[in-house]
Structure formats: C-alpha cells, structure tokens
C-alpha positions as CSV (number, residue, x, y, z in Angstrom):
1,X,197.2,-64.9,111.9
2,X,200.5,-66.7,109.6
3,X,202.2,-69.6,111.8
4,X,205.7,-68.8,112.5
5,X,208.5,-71.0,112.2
6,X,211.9,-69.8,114.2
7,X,215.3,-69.7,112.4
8,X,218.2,-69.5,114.2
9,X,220.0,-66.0,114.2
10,X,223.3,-65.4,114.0
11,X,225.0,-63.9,117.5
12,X,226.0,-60.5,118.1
13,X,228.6,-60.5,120.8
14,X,228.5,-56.0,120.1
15,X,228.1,-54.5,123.5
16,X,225.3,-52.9,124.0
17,X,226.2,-49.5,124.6
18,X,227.3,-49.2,120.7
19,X,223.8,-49.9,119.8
20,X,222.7,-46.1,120.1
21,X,224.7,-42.8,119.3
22,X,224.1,-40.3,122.2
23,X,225.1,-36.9,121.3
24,X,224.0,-32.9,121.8
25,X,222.5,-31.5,124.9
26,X,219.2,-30.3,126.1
27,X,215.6,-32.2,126.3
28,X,216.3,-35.6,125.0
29,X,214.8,-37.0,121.7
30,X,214.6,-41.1,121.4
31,X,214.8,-42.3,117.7
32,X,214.1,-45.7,116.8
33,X,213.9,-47.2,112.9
34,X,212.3,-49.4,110.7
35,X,213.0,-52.8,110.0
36,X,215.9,-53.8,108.1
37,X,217.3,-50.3,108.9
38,X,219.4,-49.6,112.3
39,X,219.9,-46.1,114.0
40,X,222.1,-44.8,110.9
41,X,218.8,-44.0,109.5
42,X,217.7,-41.0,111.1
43,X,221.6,-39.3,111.0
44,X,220.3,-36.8,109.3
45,X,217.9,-35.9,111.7
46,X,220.2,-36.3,114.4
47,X,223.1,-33.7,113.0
48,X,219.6,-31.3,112.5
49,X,218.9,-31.7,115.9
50,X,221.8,-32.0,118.3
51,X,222.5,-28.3,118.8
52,X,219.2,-27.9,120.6
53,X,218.7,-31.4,122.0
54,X,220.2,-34.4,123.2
55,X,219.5,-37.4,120.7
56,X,219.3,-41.0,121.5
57,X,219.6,-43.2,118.3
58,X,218.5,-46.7,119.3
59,X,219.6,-49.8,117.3
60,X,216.3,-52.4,117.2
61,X,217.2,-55.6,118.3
62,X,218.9,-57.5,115.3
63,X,219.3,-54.8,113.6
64,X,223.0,-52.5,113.5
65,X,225.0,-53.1,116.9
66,X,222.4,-54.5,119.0
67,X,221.9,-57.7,120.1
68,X,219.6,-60.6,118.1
69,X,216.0,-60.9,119.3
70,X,215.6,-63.6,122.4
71,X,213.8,-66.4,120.0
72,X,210.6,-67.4,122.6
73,X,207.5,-67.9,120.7
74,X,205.5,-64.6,122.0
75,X,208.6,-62.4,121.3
76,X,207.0,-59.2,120.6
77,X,206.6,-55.5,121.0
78,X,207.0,-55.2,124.4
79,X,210.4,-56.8,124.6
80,X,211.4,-54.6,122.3
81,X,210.5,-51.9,124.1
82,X,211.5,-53.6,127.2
83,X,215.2,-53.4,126.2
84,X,214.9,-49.5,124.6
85,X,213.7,-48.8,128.6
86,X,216.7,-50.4,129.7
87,X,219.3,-49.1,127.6
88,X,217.4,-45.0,128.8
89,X,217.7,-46.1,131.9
90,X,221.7,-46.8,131.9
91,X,222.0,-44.0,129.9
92,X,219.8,-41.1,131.4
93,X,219.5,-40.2,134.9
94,X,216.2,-41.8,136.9
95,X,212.9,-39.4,135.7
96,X,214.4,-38.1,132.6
97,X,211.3,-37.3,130.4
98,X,211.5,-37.7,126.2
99,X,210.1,-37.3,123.3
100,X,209.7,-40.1,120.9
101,X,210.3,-40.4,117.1
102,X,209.6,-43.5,115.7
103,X,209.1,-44.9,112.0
104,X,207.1,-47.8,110.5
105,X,208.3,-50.7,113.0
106,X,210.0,-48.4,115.0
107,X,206.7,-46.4,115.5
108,X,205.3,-49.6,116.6
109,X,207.4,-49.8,119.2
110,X,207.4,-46.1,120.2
111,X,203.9,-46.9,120.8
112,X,204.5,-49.6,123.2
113,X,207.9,-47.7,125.1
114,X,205.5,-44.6,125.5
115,X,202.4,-47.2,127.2
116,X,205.3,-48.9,129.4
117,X,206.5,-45.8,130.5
118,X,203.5,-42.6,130.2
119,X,205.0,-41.0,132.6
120,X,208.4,-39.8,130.6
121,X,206.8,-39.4,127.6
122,X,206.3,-35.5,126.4
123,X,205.2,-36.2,122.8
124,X,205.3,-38.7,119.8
125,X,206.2,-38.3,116.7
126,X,205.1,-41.1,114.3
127,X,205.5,-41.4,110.5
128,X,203.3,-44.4,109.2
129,X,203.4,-47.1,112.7
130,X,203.3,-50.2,111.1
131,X,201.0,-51.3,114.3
132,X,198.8,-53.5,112.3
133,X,196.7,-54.5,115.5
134,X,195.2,-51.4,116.0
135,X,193.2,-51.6,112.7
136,X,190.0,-52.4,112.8
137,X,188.1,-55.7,111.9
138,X,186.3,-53.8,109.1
139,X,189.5,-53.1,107.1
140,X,190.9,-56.5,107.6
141,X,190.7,-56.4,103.6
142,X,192.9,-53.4,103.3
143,X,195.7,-56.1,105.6
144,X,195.3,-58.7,103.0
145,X,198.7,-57.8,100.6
146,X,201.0,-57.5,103.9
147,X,199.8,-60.2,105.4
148,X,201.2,-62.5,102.7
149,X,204.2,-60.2,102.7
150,X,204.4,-61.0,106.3
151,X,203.8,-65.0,105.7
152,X,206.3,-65.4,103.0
153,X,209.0,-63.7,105.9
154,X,207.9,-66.2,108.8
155,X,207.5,-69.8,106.7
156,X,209.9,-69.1,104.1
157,X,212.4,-71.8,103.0
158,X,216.5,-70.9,103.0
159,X,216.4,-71.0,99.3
160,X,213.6,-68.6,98.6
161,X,214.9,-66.4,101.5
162,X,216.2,-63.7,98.4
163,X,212.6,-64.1,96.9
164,X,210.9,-63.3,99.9
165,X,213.2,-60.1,101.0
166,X,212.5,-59.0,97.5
167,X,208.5,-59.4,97.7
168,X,209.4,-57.1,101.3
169,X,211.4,-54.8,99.8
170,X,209.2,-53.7,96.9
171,X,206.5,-53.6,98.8
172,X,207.1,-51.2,100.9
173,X,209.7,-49.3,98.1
174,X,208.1,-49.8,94.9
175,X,208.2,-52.8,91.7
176,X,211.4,-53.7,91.0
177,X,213.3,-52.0,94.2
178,X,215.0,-55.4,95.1
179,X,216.4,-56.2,91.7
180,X,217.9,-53.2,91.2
181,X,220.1,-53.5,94.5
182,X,223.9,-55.1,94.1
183,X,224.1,-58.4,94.7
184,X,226.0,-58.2,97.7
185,X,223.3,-55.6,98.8
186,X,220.4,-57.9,98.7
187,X,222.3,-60.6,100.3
188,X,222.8,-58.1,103.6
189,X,219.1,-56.9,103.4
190,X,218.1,-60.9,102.9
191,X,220.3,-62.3,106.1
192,X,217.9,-59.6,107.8
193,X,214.8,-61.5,107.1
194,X,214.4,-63.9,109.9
195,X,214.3,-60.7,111.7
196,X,211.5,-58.8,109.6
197,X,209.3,-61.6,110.8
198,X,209.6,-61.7,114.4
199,X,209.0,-57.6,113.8
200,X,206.1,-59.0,111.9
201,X,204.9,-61.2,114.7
202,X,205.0,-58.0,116.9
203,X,203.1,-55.7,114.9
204,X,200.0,-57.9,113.9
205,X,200.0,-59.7,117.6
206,X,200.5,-57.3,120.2
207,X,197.3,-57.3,122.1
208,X,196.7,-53.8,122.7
209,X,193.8,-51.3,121.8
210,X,194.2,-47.8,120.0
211,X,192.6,-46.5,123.2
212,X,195.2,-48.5,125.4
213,X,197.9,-45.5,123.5
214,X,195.8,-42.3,124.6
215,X,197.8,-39.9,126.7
216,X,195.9,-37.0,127.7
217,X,197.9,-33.9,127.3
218,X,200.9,-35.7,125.0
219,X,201.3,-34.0,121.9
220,X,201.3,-36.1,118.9
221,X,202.0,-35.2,115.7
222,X,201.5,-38.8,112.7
223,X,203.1,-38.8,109.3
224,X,202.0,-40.4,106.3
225,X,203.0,-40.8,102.7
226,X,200.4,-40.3,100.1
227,X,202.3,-43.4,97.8
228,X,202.3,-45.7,101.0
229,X,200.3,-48.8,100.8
230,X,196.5,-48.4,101.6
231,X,197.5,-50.5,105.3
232,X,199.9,-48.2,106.3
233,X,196.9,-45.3,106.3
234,X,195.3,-47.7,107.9
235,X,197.2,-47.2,111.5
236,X,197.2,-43.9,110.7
237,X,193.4,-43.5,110.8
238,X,193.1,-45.9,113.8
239,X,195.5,-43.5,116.2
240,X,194.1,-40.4,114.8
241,X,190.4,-41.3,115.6
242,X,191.9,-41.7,119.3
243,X,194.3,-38.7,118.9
244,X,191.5,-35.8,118.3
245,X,194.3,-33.3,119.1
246,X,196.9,-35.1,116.8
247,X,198.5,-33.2,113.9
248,X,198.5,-35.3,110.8
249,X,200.5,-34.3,108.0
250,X,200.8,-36.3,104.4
251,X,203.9,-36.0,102.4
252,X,204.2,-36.6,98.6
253,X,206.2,-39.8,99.7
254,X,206.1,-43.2,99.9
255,X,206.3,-45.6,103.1
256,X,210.2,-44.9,103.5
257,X,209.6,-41.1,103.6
258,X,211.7,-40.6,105.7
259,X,215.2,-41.8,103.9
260,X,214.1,-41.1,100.6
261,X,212.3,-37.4,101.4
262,X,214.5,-36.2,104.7
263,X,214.5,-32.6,104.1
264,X,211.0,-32.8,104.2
265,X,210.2,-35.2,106.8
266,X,212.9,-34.1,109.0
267,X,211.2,-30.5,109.2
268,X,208.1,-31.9,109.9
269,X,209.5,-33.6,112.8
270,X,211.6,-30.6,114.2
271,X,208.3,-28.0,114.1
272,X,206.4,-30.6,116.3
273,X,209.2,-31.0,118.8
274,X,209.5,-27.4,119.3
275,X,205.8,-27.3,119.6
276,X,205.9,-29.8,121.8
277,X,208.5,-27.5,123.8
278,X,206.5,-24.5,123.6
279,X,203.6,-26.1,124.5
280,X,205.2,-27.8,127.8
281,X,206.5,-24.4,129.0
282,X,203.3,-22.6,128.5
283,X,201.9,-25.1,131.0
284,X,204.3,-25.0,133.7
C-alpha cells in the first residue's frame, strides 16, 4: 500500500444542496461520477431519463459544488458514501428506495452507499468500479501500473503536480490525452489531484470483501470497456464471480465509456433499469 501525504484543499463555501441536480418524477435513479469529473457527467443520461424517473445527480466530495473531502487519515469510501446518504435523506422522504448508477470511482462508492443502506437499494448499475480491494491476491500483478499511478497522486511534489495529473489522465484516456488538453484545461484537471488520491486511498483501502456486496434479489447489471486497462476487468471479474445473476456487458470503449461512448452506454444503462422495474413488479 503507497504512504499518503495530505495537501491542503482549497474550501468550498457552495451549499450543499447545489451539489446534485434533482429533476423528473417517478422511481428515483442516484448517479454518482468518476474522479476528476462532477455530476455534469452523466447529463446526458439524465435528460434520457427524467421523463420516466426522478434523477439525483450527486457531486463527489471535492469534486463540482460539493464540499472538499474532511482531510483525517482513514478518509475513505464510506465517508463518501456517508455524505451521498445524507444528502437522500434531506432530499427524499424517509424509505424511499433507488436504484444506483455509478462509474469508475463513483461505482466504488455505489458499492459502499448500497452495503450502508441494502435496504433502499433496487438495483446497481456499474460500468468498470474502480474498487481495487475486491481483487484478489492472485492478480496483484495486474494492480502493478495503477498502483504507481496512484503513488505518483498521493507523494507527489507541487511542481510535478502537472506531471503526475498527466501520468492519471492517459492512463485511464489513452498516450498523449493530457498534452493535448489547453493549458488552462490541465491546470483545472491538475488542482483536482490532491483529490484523486484520497479517492485513491478509498479504493485500494476500504476493508470490505466482494461477498460483503451480495444482495440477494438486487439486480445488477456491470459495464466494461474492452480498451480499459487489464485492472479495471479486474473488479469486474471479482463482483461478477459473486453476482451469478449479474448481466455483464462489454462495450468497444475504453475506461471513460461512458463520456466518450454515451449513446451506447446510456442505453445499456436505461434497458437494465427498466428491467430492474419489470422485474420488481412481477414480484410484488
């Protein structure tokens, strides 16, 4: 595991209410992004969705309007999940169930919202969960490449801080993603990195098992890009071998499928909601 040293993020005085968009009605949907992204990220998929359902856009701490992360040493998935709980249960009334969508970080914490709270949860739908605890000890090998990625985020050094968001950004986007990118543009995605490695921290830390996520009778549907990085399959194996009943589709994508195939991805996600639908009212 890579040592983490803490910089100092800048405050967010943003209330927190502007940290998610909340529109449409019928059974709610909870969406919640990857790092260095913020709820924009899945507006597509809300405008697809809202006539049918009512969907909750959640910005990740540090990350859009929401607040910076709390900077204790074990900060981790379940604070984040801690505070997307609390901001559903300002904004819902007490027992609402959901349905949770969740990419790359943000499927890490969908994860951990859906073991805080099984009872609400009426299905998941993950593309590539970066929840790098839940691989096993065999394929620590396959971890190798992101774990330096990860290193380079939590000990780098104010002046390499553009160097490191680059080695980030192409490795999850592709050679040569970073340098293309406007100056000012990788300045933003660069003042994010202190961030990245807290999410980091989460999503090689967090103590729990892939059988500590099975919920009998919650429909799961996982995502994965055929171009994604060999550790991203990895988490994709590890829930499916606890998931028998999952559906697991592959896309001709990479890791960031979902912004740069939506049309595609977006589909996907819709079919397994409205299974998930179907599937609830041919039990009750």
């Amino acid at each position: 595991m890579f040592s983490m040293t803490f910089t100092a993020l800048s405050p967010n005085a943003t209330a927190m209410s502007s940290a998610l968009t909340d529109a449409g009605q019928g059974p709610v949907v909870v969406l919640l992004h990857s790092s260095m992204a913020s709820k924009t990220q899945w507006r597509a998929l809300c405008e697809r969705l809202e006539p049918e359902w009512r969907v909750l856009a959640i910005d990740l701490y540090g990350y859009g309007d929401a607040p910076e992360a709390p900077l204790h040493p074990a900060f981790g998935l379940a604070d984040e999940a801690q505070r997307v709980l609390s901001l559903l249960d300002e904004r819902l009334p007490a027992g609402t169930p959901w349905h949770l969508v969740g990419h790359s970080y943000g499927g890490g914490v969908a994860l951990r919202v859906a073991h805080a709270r099984p009872s609400s949860v009426r299905s998941l739908a993950l593309y590539e969960p970066t929840a790098f605890h839940l691989v096993a000890p065999a394929f620590a090998a396959d971890l190798a490449e992101v774990r330096a990625v990860a290193r380079l985020a939590a000990t780098h050094q104010p002046a390499d801080r553009l160097e490191s968001t680059g080695r980030f950004l192409d490795f999850w986007n592709g050679p040569s993603y970073f340098e293309q990118l406007p100056p000012a543009r990788r300045a933003q995605f660069a003042s994010l990195l202190p961030k990245v490695a807290l999410d980091f921290q989460g999503l090689f830390g967090d103590p729990l098992t892939p059988q500590d996520h099975v919920h009998p009778g919650v429909p799961a549907t996982l995502i994965g890009g055929r171009h994604s990085p060999l550790c991203a399959h990895r988490v994709i194996e590890a829930l499916a071998g606890v998931w028998p009943h999952a559906d697991t589709h592959w896309v001709d994508a990479g890791h960031m499928g979902p912004l740069t195939h939506p049309d595609q991805v977006n589909a996907m996600i819709e079919r397994h909601l409205r299974a998930a639908i179907a599937r609830q009212a041919d039990t009750t």
